[in-house]
ZALOMAR-281651 format. One line per 3 residues: their letters; for each residue x, y, z of N, C-alpha, C. Coordinates in steps of 0.02 Angstrom, whole numbers. Layout:
a = X/Y/Z/X/Y/Z/X/Y/Z  ...
end
This chain:
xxx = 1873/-1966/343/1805/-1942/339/1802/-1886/288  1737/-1881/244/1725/-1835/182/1741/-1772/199  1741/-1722/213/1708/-1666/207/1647/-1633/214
xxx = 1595/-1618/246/1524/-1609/244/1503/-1550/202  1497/-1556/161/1477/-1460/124/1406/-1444/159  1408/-1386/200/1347/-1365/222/1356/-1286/210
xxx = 1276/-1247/185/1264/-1196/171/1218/-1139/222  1203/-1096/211/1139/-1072/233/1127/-1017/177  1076/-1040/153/1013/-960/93/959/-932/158
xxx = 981/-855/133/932/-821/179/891/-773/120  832/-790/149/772/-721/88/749/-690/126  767/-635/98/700/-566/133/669/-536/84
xxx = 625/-584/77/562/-561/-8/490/-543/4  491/-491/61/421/-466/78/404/-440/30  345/-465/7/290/-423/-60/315/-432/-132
xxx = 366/-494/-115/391/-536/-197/358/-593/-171  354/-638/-234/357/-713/-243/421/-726/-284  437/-786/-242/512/-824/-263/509/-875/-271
xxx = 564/-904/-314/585/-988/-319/634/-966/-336  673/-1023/-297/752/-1043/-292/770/-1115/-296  814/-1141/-357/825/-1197/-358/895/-1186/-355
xxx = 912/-1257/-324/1001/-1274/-340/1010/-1333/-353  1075/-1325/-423/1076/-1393/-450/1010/-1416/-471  962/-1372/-502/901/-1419/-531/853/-1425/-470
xxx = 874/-1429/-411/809/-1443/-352/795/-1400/-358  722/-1372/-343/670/-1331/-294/693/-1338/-226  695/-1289/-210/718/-1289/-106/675/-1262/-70
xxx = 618/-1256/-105/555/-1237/-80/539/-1151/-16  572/-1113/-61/555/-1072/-45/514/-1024/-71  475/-991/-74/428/-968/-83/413/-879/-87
xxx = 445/-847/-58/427/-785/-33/372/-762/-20  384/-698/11/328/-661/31/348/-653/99  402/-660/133/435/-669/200/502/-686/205
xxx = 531/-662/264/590/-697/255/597/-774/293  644/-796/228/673/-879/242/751/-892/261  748/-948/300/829/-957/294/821/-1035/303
xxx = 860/-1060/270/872/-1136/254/935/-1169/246  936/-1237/286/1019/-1255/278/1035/-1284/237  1075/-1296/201/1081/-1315/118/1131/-1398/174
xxx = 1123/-1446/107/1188/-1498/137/1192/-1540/67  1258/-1571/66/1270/-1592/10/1227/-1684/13  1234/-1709/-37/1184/-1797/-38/1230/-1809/7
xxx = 1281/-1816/34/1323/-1872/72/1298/-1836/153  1282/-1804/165/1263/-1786/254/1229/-1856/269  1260/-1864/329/1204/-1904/375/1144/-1895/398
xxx = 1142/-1821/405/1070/-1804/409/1024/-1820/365  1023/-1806/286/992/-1815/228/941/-1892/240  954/-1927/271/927/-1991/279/869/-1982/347
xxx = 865/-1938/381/822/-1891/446/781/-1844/436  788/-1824/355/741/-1780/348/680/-1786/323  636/-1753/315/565/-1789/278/552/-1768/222
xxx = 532/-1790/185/517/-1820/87/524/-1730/74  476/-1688/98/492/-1618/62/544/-1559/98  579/-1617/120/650/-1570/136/707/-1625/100
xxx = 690/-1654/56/738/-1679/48/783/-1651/-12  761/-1605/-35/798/-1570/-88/836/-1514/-63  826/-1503/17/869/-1462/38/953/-1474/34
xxx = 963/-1574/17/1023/-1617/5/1043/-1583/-86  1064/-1520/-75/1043/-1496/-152/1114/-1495/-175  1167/-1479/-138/1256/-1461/-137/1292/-1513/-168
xxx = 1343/-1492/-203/1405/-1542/-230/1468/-1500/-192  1512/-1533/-197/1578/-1480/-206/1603/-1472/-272  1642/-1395/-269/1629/-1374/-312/1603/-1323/-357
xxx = 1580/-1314/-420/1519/-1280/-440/1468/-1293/-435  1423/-1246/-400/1356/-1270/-391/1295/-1198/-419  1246/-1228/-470/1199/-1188/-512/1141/-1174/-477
xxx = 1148/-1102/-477/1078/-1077/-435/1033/-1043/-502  969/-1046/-506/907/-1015/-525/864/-997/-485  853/-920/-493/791/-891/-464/746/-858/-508
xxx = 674/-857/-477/613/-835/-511/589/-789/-465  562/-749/-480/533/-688/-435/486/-636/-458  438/-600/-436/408/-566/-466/384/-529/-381
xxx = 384/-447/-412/365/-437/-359/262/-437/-381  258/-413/-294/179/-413/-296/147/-377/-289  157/-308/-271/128/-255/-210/174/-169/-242
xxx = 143/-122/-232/143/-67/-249/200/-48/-199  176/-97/-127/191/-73/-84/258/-61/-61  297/-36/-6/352/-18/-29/377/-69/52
xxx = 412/-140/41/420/-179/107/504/-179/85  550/-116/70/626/-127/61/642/-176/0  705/-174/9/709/-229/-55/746/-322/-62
xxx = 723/-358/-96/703/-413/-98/799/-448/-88  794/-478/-49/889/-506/-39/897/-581/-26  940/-615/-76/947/-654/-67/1028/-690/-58
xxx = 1067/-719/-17/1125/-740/4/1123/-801/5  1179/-833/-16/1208/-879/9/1267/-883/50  1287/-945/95/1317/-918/110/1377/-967/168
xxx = 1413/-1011/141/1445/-1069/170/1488/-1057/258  1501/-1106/286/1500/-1097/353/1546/-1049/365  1611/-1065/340/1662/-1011/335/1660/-944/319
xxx = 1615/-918/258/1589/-854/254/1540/-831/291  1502/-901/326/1448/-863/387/1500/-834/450  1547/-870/440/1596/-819/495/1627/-776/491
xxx = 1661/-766/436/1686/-697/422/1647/-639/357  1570/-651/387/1533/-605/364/1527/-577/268  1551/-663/244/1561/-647/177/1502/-699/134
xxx = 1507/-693/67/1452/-729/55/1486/-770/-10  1449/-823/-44/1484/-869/-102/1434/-827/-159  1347/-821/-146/1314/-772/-202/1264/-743/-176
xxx = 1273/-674/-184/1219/-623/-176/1170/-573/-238  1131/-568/-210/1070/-530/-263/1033/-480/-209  1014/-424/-246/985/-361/-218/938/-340/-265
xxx = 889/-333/-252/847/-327/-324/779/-264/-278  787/-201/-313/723/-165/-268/694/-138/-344  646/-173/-370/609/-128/-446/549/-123/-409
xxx = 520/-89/-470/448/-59/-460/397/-105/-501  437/-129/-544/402/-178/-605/362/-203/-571  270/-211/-562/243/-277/-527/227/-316/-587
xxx = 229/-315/-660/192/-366/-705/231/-402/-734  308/-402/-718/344/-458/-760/365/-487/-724  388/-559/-716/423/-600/-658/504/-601/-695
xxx = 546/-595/-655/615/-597/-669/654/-669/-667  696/-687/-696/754/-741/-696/802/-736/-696  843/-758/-633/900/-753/-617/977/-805/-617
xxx = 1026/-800/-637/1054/-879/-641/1103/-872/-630  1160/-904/-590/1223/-880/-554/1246/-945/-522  1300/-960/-510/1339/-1002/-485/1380/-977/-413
xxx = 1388/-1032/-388/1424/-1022/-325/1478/-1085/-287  1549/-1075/-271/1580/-1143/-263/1581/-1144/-191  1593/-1199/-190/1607/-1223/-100/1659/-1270/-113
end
């Protein structure tokens, strides 16, 4: 039997807007709240159970895998700062991560781009 590559991305992007793709998908997150989503590679059995706009959550290879983010914050206001993790089963257990970002600016008029890799 394969291997299953499974992930979890967590956002805490109160008073940003975000996009996060991997490998080219959209994973449809959004900000303005926090998200957490289970990443799985095309071969899960699940992937065939899920519905049409979760299906890019099947976003994983093994391997190297290409993350892009978009973000902009929105608000003067001050909701901490914007975090995003990844973060495979094994590092969800020993409290480690494959890619992290910390981003607290003041900038509200430019949207930022971010691009980073991560293996499993």
């Amino acid at each position: 039997m394969s291997e299953e590559l499974m992930a979890v991305i967590d956002v805490m992007a109160y008073g940003y807007e975000v996009s996060v793709s991997i490998n080219a998908l959209d994973i449809g997150i959004k900000g303005g709240k926090s998200e957490s989503k289970r990443l799985m590679g095309g071969g899960d059995p699940m992937v065939s159970r899920l519905p049409a706009d979760m299906k890019n959550l099947a976003c994983l290879k093994s391997g190297e895998n290409e993350l892009e983010i978009t973000y902009k914050r929105l608000t003067d206001e001050d909701f901490g700062p914007m975090t995003i993790e990844v973060k495979s089963a094994e590092q969800f257990e020993n409290d480690e991560h494959a890619f992290f970002l910390r981003e607290d600016t003041d900038d509200i008029d430019e949207p930022k781009n971010v691009t980073g890799k991560f293996s499993l």
